[in-house]
KOLBA-884245 format. One record per atom (N, C-alpha, C): x, y, z; residue in one letter. Coordinates in steps of 0.1 Angstrom, whole numbers, padded with zeros to 4 digits, always signed. Example, Ala and Ser with C-alpha at 12.3 -4.5 7.8 and 13.67 -1.06 7.14 Angstrom:
+0132-0057+0078A/+0123-0045+0078A/+0132-0033+0078A/+0128-0022+0071S/+0137-0011+0071S/+0129+0000+0079S/
***
This chain:
+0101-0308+0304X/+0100-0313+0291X/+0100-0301+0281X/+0093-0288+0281X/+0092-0280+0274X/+0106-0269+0275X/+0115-0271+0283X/+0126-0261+0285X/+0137-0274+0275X/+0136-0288+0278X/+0146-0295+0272X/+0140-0291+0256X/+0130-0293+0251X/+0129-0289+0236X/+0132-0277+0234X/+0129-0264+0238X/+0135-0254+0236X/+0146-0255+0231X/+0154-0258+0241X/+0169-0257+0245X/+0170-0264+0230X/+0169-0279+0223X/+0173-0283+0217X/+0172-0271+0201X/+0161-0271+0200X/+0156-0261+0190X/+0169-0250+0189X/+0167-0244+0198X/+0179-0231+0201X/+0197-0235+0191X/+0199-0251+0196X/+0207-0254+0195X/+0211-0263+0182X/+0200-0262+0172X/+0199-0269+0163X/+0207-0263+0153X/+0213-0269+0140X/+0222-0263+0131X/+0215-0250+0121X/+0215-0243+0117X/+0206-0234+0107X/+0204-0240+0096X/+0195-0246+0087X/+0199-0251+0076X/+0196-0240+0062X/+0204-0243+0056X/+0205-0230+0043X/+0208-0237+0027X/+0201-0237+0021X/+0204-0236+0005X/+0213-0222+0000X/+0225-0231-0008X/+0230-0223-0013X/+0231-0227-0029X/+0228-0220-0039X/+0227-0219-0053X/+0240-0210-0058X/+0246-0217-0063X/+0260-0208-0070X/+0267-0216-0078X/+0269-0211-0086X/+0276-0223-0100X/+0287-0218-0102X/+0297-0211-0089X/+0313-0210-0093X/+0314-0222-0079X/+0320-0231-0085X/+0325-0243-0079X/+0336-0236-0062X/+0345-0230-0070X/+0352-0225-0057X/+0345-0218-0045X/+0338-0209-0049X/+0331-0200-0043X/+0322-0206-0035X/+0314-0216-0039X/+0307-0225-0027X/+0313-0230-0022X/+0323-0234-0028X/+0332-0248-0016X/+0335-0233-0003X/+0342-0226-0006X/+0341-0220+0002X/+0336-0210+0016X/+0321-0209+0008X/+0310-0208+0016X/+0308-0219+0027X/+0305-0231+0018X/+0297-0241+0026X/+0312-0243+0036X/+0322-0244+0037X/+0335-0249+0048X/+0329-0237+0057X/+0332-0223+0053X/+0327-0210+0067X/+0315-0215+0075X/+0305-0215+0064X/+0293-0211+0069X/+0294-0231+0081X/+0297-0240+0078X/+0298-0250+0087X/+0303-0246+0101X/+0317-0242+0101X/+0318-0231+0111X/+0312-0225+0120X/+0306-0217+0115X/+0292-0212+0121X/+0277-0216+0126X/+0279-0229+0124X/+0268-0238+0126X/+0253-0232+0117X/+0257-0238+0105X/+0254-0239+0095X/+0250-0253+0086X/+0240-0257+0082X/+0241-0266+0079X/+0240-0264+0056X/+0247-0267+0050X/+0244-0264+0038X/+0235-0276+0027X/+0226-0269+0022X/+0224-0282+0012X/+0229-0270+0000X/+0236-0277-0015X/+0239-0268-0020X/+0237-0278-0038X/+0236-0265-0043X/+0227-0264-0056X/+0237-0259-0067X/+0241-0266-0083X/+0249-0257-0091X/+0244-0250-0098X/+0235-0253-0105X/+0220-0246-0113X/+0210-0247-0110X/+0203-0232-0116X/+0190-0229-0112X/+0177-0235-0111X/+0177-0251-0120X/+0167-0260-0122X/+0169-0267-0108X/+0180-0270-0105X/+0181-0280-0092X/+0182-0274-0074X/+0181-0262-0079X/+0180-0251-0070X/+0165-0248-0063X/+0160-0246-0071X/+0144-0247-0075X/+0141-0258-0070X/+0141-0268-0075X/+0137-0282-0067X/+0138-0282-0055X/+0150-0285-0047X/+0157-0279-0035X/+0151-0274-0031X/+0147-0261-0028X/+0135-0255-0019X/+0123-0255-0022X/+0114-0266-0033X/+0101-0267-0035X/+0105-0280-0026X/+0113-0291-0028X/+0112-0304-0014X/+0118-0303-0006X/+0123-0295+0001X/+0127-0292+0015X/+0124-0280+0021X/+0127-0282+0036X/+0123-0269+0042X/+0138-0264+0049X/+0140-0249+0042X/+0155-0249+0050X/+0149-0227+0056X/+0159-0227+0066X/+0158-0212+0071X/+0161-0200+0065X/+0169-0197+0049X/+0172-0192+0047X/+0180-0200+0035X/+0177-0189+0018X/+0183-0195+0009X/+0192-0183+0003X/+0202-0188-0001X/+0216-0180-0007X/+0216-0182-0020X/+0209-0176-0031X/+0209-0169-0045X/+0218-0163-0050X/+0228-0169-0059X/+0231-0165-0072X/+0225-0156-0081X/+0223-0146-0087X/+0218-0141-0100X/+0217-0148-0114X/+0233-0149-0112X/+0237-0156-0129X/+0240-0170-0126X/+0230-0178-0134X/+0231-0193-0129X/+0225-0198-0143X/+0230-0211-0145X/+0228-0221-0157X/+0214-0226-0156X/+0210-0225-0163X/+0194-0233-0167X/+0183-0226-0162X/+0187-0222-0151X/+0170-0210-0142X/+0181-0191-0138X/+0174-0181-0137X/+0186-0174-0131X/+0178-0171-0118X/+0187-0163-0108X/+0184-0162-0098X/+0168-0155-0094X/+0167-0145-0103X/+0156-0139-0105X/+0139-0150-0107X/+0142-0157-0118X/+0136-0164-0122X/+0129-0172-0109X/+0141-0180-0102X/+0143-0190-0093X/+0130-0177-0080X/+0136-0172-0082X/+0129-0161-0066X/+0115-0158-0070X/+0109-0155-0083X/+0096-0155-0085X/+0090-0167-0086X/+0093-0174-0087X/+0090-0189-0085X/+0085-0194-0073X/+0094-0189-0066X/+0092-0192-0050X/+0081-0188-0041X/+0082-0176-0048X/+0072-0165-0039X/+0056-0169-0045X/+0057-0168-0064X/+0044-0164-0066X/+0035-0180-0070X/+0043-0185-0075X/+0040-0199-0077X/+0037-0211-0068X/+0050-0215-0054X/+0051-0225-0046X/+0049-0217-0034X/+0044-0200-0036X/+0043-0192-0021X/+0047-0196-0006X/+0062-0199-0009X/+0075-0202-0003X/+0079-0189+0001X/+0078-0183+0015X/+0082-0175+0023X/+0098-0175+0029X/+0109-0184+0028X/+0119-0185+0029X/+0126-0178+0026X/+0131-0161+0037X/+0143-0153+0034X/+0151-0157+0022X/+0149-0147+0011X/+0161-0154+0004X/+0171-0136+0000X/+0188-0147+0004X/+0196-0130-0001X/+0202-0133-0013X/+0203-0126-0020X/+0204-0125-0035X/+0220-0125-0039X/+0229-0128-0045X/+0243-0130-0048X/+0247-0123-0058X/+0252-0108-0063X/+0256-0106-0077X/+0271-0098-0078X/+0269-0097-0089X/+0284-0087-0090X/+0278-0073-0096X/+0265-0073-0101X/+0258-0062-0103X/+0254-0046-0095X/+0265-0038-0095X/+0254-0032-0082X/+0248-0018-0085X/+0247-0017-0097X/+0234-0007-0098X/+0224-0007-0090X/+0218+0004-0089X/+0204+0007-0079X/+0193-0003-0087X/+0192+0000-0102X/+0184-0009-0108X/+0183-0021-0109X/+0194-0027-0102X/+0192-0042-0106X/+0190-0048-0091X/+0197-0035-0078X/+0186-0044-0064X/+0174-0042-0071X/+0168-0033-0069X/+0156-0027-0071X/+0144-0039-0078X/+0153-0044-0091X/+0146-0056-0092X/+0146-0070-0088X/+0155-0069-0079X/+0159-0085-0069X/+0151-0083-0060X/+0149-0070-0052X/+0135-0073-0045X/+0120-0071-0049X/+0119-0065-0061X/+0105-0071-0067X/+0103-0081-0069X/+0114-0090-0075X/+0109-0107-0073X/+0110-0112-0060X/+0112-0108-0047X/+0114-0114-0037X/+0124-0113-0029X/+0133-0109-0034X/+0145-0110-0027X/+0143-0105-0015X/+0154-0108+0001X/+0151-0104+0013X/+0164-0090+0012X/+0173-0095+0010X/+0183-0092+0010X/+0194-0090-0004X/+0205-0082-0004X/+0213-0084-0013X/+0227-0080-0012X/+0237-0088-0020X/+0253-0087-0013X/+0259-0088-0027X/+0265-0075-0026X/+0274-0078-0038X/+0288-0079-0040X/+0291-0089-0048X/+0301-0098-0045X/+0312-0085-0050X/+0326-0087-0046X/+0332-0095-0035X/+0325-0089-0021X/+0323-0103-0017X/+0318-0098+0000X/+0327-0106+0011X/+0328-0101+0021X/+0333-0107+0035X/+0323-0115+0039X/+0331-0129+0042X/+0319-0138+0046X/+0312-0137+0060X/+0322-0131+0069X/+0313-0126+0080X/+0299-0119+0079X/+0301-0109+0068X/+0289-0098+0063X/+0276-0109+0060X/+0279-0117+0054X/+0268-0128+0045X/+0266-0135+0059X/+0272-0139+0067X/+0269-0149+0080X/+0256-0139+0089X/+0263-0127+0094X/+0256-0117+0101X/+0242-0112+0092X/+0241-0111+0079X/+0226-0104+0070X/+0218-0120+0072X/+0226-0132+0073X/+0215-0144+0071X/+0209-0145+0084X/+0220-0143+0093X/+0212-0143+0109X/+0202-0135+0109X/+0204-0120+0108X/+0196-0110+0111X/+0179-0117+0100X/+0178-0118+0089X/+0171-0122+0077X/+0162-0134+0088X/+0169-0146+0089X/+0161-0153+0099X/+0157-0152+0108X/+0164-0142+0118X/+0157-0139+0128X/+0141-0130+0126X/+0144-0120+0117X/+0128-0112+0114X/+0122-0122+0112X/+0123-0132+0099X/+0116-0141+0099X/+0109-0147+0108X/+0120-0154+0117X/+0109-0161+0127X/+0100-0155+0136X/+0105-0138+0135X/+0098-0130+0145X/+0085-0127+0137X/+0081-0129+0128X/+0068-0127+0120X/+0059-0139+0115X/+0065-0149+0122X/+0060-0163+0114X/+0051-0164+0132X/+0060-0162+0143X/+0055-0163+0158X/+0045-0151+0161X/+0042-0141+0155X/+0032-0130+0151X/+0019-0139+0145X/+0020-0141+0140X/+0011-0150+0130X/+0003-0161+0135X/-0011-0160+0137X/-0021-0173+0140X/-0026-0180+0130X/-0020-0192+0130X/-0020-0200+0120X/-0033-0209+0115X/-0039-0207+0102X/-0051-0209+0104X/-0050-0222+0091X/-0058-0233+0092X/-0062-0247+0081X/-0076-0248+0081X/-0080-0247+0075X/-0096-0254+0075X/-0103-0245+0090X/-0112-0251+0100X/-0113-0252+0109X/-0102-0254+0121X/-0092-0256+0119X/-0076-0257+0126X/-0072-0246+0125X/-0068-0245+0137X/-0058-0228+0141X/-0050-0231+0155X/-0039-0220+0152X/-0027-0223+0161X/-0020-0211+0159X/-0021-0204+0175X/-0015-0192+0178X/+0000-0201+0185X/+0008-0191+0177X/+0026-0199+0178X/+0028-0191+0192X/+0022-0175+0193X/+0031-0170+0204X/+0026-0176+0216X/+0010-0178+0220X/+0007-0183+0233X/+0009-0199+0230X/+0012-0204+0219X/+0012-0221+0217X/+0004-0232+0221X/-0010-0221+0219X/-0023-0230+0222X/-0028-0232+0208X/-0040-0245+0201X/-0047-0247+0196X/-0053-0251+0191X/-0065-0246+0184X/-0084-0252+0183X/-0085-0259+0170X/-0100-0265+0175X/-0103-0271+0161X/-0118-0273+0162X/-0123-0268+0154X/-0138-0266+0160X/-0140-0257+0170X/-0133-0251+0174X/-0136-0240+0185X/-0131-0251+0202X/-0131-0260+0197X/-0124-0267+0208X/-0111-0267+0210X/-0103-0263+0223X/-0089-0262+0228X/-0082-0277+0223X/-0073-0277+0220X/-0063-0286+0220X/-0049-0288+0228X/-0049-0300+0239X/-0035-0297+0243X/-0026-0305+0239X/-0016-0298+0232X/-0008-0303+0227X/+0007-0309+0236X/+0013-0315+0235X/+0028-0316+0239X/+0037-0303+0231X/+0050-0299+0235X/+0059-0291+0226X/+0063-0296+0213X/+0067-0309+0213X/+0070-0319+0198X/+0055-0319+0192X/+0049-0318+0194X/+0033-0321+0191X/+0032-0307+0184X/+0034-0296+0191X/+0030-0284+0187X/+0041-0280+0173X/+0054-0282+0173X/+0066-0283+0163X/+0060-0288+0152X/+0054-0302+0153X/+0051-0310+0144X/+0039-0304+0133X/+0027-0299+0142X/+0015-0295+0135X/+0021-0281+0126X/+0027-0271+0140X/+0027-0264+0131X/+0041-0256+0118X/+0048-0271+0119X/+0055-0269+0104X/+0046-0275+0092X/+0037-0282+0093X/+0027-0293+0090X/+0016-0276+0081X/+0015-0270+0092X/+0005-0256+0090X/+0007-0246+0075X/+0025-0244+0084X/+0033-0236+0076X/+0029-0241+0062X/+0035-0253+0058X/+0035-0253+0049X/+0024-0262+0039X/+0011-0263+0043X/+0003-0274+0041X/-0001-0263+0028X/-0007-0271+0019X/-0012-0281+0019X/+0000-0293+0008X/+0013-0288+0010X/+0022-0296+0007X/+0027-0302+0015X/+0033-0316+0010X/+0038-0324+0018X/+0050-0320+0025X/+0051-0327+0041X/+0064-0320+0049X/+0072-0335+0049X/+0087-0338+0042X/+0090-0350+0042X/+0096-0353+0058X/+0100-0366+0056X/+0103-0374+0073X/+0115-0363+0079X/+0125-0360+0066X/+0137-0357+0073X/+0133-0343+0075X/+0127-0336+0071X/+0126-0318+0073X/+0122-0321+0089X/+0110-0328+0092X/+0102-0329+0104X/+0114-0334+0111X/+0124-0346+0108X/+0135-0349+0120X/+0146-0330+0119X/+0146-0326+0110X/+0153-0316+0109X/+0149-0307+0119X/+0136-0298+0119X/+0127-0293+0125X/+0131-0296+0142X/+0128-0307+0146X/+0129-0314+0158X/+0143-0318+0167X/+0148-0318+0159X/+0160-0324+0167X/+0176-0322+0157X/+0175-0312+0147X/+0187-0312+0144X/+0194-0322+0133X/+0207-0326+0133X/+0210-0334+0124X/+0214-0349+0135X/+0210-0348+0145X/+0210-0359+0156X/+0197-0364+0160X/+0187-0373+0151X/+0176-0378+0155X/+0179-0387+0163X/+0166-0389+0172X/+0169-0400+0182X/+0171-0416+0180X/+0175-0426+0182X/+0176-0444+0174X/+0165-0449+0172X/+0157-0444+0178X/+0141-0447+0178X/+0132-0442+0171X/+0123-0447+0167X/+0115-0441+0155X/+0107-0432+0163X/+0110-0422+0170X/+0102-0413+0183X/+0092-0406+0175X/+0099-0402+0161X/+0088-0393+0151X/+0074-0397+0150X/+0073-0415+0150X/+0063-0421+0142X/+0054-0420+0159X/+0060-0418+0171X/+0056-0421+0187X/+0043-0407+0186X/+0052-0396+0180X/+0046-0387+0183X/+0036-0381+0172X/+0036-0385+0160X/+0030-0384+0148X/+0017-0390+0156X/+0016-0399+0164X/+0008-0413+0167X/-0005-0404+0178X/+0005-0401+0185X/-0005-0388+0198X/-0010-0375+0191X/-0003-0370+0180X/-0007-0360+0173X/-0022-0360+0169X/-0022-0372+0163X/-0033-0376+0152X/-0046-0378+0165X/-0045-0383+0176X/-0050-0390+0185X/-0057-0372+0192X/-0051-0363+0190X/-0058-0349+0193X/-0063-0345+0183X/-0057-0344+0168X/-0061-0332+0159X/-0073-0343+0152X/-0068-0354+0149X/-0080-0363+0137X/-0090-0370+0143X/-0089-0379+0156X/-0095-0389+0160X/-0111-0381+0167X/-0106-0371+0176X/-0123-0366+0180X/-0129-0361+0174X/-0127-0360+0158X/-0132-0350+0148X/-0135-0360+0139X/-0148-0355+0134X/-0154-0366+0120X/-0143-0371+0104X/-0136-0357+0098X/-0128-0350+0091X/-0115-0352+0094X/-0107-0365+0097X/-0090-0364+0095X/-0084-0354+0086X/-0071-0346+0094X/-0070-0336+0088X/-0055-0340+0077X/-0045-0351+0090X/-0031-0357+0088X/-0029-0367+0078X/-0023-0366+0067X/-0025-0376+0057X/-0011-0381+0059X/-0008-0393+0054X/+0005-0398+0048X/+0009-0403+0040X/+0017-0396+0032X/+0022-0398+0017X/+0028-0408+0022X/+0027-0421+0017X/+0037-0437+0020X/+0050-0428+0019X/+0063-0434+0020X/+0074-0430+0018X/+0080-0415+0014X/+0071-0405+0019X/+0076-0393+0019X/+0077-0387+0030X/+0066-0384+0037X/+0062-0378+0051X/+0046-0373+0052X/+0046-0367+0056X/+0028-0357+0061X/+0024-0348+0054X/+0017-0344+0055X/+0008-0335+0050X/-0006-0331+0057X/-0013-0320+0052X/-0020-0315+0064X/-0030-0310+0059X/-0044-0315+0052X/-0054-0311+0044X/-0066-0302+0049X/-0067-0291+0039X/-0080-0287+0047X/-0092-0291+0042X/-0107-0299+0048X/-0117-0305+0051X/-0123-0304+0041X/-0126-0289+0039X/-0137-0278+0032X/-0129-0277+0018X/-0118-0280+0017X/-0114-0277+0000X/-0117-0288-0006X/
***
């Protein structure tokens, strides 16, 4: 059971926000980066950009500088200091003064590529970018309230009491972790799990069901909320 979800995981598309308001220049991205197994959601201006990665959860976002209504800059301190959204992001410009990286990663930036670039270059910095990522998110014992969850041994407590979780079980809580105390909608969690191929069966609502039956039910304090028609969320007790 635990080698078939791996496997799936491994094999899932990357999903990535791309923000850029030259029409050609995405279309062109999003056809490569598909290619590459890639999945794009894609943004023309900086207001709807912004949205975009405050309601979804994607592996890595692709920044413009100069953008209509928010600029790139803007969009990246937003992310970090306001919705404290940790999602690699590599920066897009035609700028390449030392001073103007310099300040794409004071607001946040992971990365930066200045245009014209080879799309292979931009495929290869996003991999490398999510890979640290995930290698420092799997570093990290994940702590809610009284709830905690070590990713590398993929054990955990609540009350100081062990929890055994299933693999989908463990996926579930701890995207739920990541990003609590905001809501995680249905499709990020089918995204998360299984790719852009969910199963015909409402398997989500199967395992949401056993989830709750470990983390809420032997405990006084439910921790799993549900927004009606959005998805989950993951409250801590004591706030």
């Amino acid at each position: 059971m635990e080698t078939t979800s791996n496997t799936k995981n491994k094999d899932r598309k990357l999903m990535v926000l791309l923000v850029e308001d030259h029409q050609m220049l995405a279309q062109t991205l999003i056809d490569y980066l598909a290619l590459e197994n890639f999945e794009v959601d894609y943004a023309a201006d900086g207001l709807q950009g912004l949205g975009l990665a405050r309601d979804n959860h994607f592996d890595a976002i692709i920044l413009d500088l100069m953008l209509p209504s928010l600029d790139g800059l803007s969009i990246c301190k937003a992310l970090r200091e306001d919705l404290q959204i940790d999602t690699p992001v590599i920066m897009l410009t035609a700028r390449d003064q030392l001073d103007d990286k310099l300040d794409g990663f004071a607001h946040g930036a992971d990365d930066y590529l200045i245009k014209p670039f080879e799309q292979k270059e931009l495929v290869a910095r996003l991999r490398t970018m999510i890979k640290r990522h995930r290698a420092e998110v799997v570093s990290k014992k994940l702590i809610v309230g009284d709830l905690s969850l070590d990713i590398s041994s993929r054990q955990a407590w609540r009350e100081g009491q062990q929890i055994d979780l299933s693999p989908t079980a463990f996926s579930i809580l701890s995207l739920l972790m990541r990003d609590a105390p905001k809501v995680v909608t249905r499709e990020a969690l089918h995204q998360e799990l299984w790719g852009s191929e969910p199963p015909d069966t409402d398997a989500l609502r199967s395992h949401v069901y056993n989830l709750r039956k470990q983390v809420d039910q032997p405990f006084e304090t439910p921790m799993i909320e549900t927004v009606k028609g959005v998805g989950l969320r993951l409250l801590n007790p004591a706030s």
